[in-house]
C-alpha positions as CSV (number, residue, x, y, z in Angstrom):
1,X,-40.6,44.9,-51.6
2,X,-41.4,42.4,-49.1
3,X,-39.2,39.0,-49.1
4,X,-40.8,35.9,-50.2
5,X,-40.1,34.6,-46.7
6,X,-42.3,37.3,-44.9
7,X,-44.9,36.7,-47.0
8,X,-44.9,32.6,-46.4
9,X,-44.9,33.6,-42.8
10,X,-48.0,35.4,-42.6
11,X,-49.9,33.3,-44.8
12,X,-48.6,30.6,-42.9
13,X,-49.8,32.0,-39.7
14,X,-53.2,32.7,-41.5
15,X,-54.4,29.1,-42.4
16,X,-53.2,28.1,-38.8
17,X,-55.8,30.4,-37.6
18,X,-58.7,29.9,-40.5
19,X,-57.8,26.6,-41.6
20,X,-58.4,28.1,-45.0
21,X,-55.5,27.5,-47.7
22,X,-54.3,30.4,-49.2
23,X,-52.4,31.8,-52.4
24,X,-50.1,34.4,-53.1
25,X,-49.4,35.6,-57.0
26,X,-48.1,38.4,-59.0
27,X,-50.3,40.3,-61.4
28,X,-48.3,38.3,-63.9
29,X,-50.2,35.1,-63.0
30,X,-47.1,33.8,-61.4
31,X,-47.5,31.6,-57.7
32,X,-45.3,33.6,-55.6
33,X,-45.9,31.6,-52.1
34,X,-48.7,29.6,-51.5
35,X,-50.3,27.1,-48.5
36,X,-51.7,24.5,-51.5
37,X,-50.0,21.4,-51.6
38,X,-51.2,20.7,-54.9
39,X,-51.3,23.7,-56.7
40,X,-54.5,24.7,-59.4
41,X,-53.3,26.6,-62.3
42,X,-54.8,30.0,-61.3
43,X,-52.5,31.8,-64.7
44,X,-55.4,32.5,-66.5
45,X,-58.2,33.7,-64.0
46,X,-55.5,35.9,-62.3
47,X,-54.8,38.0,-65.7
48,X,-58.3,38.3,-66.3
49,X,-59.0,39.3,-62.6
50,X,-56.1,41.8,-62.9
51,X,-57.8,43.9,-65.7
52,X,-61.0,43.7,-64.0
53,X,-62.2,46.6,-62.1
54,X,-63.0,44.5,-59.1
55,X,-61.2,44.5,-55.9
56,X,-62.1,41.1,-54.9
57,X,-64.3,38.4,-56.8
58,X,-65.3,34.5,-56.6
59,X,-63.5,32.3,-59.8
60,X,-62.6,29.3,-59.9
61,X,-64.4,28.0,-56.7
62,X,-62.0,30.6,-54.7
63,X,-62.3,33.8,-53.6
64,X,-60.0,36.1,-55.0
65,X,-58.3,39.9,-54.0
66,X,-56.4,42.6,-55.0
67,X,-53.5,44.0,-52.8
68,X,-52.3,47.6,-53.9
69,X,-48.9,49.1,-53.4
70,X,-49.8,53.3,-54.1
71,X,-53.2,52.3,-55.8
72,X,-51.2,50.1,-58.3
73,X,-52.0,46.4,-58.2
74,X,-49.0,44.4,-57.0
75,X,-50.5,41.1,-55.6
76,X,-53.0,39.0,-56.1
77,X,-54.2,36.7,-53.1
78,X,-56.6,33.6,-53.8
79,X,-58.6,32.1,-50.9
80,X,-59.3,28.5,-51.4
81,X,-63.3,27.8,-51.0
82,X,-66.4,29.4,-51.9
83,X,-68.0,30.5,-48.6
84,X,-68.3,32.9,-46.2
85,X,-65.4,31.2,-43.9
86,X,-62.7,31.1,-47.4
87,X,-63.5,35.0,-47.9
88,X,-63.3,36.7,-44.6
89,X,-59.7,34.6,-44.1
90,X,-58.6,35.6,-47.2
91,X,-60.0,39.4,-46.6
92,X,-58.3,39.2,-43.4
93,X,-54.7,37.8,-45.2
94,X,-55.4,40.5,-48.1
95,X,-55.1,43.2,-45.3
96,X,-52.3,42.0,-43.0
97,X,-50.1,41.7,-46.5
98,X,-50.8,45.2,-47.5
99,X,-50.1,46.5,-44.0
100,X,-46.9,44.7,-44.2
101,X,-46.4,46.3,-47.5
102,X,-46.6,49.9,-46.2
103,X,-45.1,48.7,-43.2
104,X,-41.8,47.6,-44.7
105,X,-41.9,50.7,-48.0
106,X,-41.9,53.0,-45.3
107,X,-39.1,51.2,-43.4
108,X,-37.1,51.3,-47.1
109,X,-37.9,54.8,-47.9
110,X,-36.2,55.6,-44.5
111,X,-33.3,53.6,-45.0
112,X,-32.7,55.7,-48.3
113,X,-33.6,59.1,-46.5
114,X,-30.9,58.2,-44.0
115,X,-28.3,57.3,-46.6
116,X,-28.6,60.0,-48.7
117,X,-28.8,62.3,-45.8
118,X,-25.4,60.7,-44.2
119,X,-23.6,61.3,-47.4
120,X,-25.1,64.7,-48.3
121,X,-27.1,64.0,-51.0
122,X,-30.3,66.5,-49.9
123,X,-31.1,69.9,-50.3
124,X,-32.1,71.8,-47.3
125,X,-35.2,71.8,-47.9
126,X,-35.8,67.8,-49.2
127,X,-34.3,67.3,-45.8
128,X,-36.8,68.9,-43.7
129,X,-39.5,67.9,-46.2
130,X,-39.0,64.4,-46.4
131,X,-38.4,63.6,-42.7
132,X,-42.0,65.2,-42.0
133,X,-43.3,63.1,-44.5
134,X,-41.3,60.0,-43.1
135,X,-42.1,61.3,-40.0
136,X,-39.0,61.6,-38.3
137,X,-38.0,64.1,-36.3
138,X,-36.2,67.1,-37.2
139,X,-35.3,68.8,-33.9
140,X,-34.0,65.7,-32.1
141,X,-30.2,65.3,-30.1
142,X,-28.3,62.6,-32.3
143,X,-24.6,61.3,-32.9
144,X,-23.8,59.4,-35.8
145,X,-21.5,55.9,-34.8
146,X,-19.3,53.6,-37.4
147,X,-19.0,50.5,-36.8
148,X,-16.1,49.2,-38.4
149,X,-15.1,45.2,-38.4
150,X,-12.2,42.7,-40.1
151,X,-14.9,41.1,-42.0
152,X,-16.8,44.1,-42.9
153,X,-20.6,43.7,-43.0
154,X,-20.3,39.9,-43.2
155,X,-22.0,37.6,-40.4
156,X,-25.2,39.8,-40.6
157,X,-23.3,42.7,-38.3
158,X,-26.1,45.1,-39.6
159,X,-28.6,43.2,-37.6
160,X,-26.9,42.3,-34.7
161,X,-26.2,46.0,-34.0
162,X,-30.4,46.2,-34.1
163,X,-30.1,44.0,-31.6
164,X,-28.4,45.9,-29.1
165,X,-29.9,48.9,-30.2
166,X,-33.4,47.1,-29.5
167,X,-36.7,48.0,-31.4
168,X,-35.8,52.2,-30.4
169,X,-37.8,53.5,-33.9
170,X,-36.1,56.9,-33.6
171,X,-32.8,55.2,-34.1
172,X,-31.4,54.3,-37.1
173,X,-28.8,51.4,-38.3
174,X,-27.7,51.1,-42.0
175,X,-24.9,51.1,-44.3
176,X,-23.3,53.0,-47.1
177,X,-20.4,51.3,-48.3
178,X,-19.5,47.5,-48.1
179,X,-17.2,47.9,-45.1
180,X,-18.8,49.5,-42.0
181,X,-22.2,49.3,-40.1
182,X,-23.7,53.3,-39.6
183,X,-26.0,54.0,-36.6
184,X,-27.5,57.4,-36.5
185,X,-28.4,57.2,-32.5
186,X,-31.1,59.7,-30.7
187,X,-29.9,60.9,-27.4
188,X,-31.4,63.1,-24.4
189,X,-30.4,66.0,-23.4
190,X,-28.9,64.0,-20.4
191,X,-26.7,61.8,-22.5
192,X,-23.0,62.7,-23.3
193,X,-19.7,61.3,-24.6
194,X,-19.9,58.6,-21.4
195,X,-23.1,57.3,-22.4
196,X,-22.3,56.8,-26.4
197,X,-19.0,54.5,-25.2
198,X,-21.2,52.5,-23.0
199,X,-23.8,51.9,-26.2
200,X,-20.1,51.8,-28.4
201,X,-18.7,48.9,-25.7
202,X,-22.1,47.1,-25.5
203,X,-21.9,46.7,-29.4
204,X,-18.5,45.1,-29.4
205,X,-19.1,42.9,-26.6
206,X,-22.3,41.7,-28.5
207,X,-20.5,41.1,-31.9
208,X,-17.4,39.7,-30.5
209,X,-19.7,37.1,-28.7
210,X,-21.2,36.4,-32.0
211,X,-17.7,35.8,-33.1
212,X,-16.9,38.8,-35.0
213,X,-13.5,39.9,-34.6
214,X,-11.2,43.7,-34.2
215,X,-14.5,45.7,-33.9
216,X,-13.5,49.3,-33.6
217,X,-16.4,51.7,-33.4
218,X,-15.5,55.8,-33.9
219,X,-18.6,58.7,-33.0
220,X,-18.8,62.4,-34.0
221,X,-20.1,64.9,-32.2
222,X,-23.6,65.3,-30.9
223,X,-26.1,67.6,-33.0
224,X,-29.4,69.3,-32.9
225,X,-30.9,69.1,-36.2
226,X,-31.0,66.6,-38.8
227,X,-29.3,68.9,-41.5
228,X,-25.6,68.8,-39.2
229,X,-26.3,64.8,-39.3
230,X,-23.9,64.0,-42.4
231,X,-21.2,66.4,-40.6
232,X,-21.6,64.4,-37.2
233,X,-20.8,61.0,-40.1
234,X,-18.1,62.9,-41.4
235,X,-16.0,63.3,-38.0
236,X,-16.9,59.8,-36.9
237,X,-15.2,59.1,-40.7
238,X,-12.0,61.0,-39.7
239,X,-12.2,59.4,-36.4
240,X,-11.5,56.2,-37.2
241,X,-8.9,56.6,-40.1
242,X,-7.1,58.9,-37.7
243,X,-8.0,56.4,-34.9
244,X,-6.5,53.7,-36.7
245,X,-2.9,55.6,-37.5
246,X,-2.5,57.4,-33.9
247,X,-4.7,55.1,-31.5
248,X,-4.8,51.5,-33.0
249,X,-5.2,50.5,-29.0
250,X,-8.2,51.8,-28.9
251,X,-11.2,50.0,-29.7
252,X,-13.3,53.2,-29.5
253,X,-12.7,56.5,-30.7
254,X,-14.7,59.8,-30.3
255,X,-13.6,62.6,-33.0
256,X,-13.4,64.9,-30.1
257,X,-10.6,63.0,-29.1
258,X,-8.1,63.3,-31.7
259,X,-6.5,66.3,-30.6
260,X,-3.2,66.9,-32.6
261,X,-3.6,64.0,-34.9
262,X,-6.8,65.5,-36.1
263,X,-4.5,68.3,-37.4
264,X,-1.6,66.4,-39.1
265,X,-4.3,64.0,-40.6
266,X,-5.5,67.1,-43.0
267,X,-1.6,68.2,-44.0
268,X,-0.5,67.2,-47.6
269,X,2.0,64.1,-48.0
270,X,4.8,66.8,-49.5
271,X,4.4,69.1,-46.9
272,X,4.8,66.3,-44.3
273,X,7.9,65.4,-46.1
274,X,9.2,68.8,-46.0
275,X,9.0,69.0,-42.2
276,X,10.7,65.6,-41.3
277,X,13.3,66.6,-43.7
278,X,14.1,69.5,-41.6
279,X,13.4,68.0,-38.3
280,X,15.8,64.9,-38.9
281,X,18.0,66.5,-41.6
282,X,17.2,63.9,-44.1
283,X,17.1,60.9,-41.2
284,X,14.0,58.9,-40.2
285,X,12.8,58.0,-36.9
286,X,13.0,54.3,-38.7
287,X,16.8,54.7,-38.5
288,X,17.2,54.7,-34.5
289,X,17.8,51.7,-32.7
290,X,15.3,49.5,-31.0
291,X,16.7,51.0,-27.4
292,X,16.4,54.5,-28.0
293,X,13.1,54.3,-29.6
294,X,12.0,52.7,-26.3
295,X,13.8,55.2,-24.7
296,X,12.2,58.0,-26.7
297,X,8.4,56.3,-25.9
298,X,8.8,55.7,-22.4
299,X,10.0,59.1,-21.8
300,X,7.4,60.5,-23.2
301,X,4.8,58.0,-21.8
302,X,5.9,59.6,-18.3
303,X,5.6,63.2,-19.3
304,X,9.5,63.8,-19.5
305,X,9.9,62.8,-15.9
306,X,13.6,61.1,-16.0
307,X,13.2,59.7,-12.5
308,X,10.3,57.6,-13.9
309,X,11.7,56.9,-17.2
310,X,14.7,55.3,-15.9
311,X,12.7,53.6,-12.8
312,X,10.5,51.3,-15.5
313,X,13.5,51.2,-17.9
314,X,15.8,49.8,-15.2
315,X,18.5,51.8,-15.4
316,X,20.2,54.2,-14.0
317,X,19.2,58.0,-14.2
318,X,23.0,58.5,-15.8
319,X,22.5,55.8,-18.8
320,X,19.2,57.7,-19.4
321,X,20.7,61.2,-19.4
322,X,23.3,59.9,-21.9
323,X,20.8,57.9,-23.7
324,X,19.1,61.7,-24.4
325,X,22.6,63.5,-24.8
326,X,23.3,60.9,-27.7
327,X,19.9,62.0,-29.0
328,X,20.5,65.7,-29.2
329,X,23.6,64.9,-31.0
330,X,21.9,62.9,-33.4
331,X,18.5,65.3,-34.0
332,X,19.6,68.6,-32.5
333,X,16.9,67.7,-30.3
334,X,16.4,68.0,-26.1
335,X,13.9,65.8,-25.5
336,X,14.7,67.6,-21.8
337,X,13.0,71.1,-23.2
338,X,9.5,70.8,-23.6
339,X,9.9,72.9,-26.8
340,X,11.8,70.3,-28.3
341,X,9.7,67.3,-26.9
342,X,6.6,68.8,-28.4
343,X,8.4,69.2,-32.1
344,X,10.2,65.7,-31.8
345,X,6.9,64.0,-30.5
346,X,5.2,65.7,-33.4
347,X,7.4,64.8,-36.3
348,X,7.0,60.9,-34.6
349,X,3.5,61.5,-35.7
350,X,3.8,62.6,-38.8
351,X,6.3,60.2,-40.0
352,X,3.4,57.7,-38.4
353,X,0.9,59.2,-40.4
354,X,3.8,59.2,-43.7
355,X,3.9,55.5,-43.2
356,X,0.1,54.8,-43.3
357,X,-0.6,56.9,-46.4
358,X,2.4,55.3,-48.1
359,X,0.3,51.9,-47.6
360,X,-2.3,52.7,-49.4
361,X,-0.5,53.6,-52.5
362,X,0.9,49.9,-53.3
């Protein structure tokens, strides 16, 4: 359905042109938007002219039209006047309104294509059908981007992500829950990872100008057919949940990316449990002092290299070894063996990942 506004607009731009006032109603006899500044009471007429099986007709000293939504009457427009000049503006206006209608059902019924589609809600073949009938292509290169932000969709985000995006007809930017801004974005064969950033960074810089604040922005991975579409929304999903536990730097995040915390993002809470239990023997990361978990970060920050560690520590390579010794007491732990830095920097993540489910249960 076309916004009031739209339609004030075109008729608007109409009598500039023709000088000829004009009406807009519903089949109901109601004015929806109108030009007159003293309105005639066209109720009647416009019933009457509804039931008829005219497509246009002269009542009232006016010329009057029928504009159709899927052969169904769903306007009526009423040129003010009698002559030729009243009904070739208001055949003109009758036109331009039902081009806008088609114009802005198609746009809808591609919006709802696109959000069913992103959440799985097509067969196989509705997918393929539909997009024909949309026409929209099937075969095209695409990622699927969220666009997350602290005040969800508020501050019109969904447009000023078209914005950026320009008037590109093959992309698409929507939304399926209250919280983020989707763009389903067409790509050449030439595009990669790079070139998704630089549209991801280009986005924030546009929104943060607008004065929307902590924008992050997660992608998939790239497909080749609209059916893998929802899975490339999926992995943009996981990216930024796991973004947001393992990365919460980052401002962007591609699921390819993830790497281990992709893995402990998708183990049960109990299991989790079960592991840092036997990692820490009942201890928590929590528990160790501000120093050594500085120690512990830095360390592995510079890839277990103690000269380093204790360089941008400021101490001396001694106080770091016994900083570690006091560790492997404590955990059982050498952060010194990469055996034992891989499961210690693990069970950090896990416990990380502990924390940020636990949140979401109070």
């Amino acid at each position: 359905m076309i916004s009031n506004q739209i339609l004030q607009n075109a008729i608007d731009g109409m009598k500039a042109i023709t000088r000829v006032d004009l009406t807009v109603a519903d089949v109901d006899g109601k004015v929806v938007v109108t030009t007159m500044i003293g309105q005639q009471n066209f109720a009647t007429a416009i019933l009457e002219f509804v039931k008829s099986p005219a497509d246009s007709q002269e009542i009232q000293n006016s010329q009057f039209f029928k504009i159709y939504d899927e052969q169904q009457t769903e306007y009526v427009l009423i040129s003010a006047g009698a002559g030729e000049n009243a009904y070739i503006a208001g055949k003109m206006a009758a036109f331009q309104i039902q081009t806008l209608l088609v114009a802005y059902k198609e746009r809808f019924d591609k919006d709802n294509f696109i959000k069913n589609l992103l959440l799985d809600n097509l067969l196989l073949v509705d997918i393929y059908g539909r997009a024909k009938k949309l026409h929209i292509r099937t075969d095209a290169r695409r990622v699927v981007m969220i666009v997350e932000s602290d005040n969800g969709r508020d501050n019109n985000a969904q447009e000023l992500v078209k914005a950026v995006l320009g008037n590109d007809k093959r992309e698409f930017v929507t939304a399926v829950d209250e919280n983020n801004v989707v763009v389903v974005k067409d790509l050449t064969e030439e595009q990669g990872g790079k070139d998704i950033e630089n549209t991801a960074r280009s986005i924030i810089a546009h929104l943060q100008k607008e004065g929307i604040k902590d924008i992050h922005i997660s992608y998939g991975t790239c497909v080749n057919e609209i059916k893998d579409v929802s899975r490339s929304y999926k992995e943009a999903k996981m990216a930024l949940d796991v973004g947001r536990i393992f990365f919460s730097e980052r401002n962007v995040i591609a699921y390819s990316e993830l790497g281990i915390g992709r893995l402990i993002y998708q183990l049960p809470i109990p299991l989790c449990k079960m592991f840092i239990k036997e990692i820490f023997d009942g201890k928590s990361p929590d528990d160790f002092d501000e120093e050594t978990l500085s120690t512990i970060n830095k360390f592995f920050e510079n890839s277990l290299n103690a000269s380093e560690t204790s360089r941008q520590l400021f101490i001396h390579r001694n106080t770091l070894v016994y900083r570690l010794d006091k560790l492997q007491k404590s955990t059982g732990l050498d952060l010194r063996v990469f055996e034992d830095a891989i499961t210690f920097r693990i069970a950090l993540m896990v416990v990380k990942y502990m924390k940020y489910m636990e949140s979401f249960e109070y």
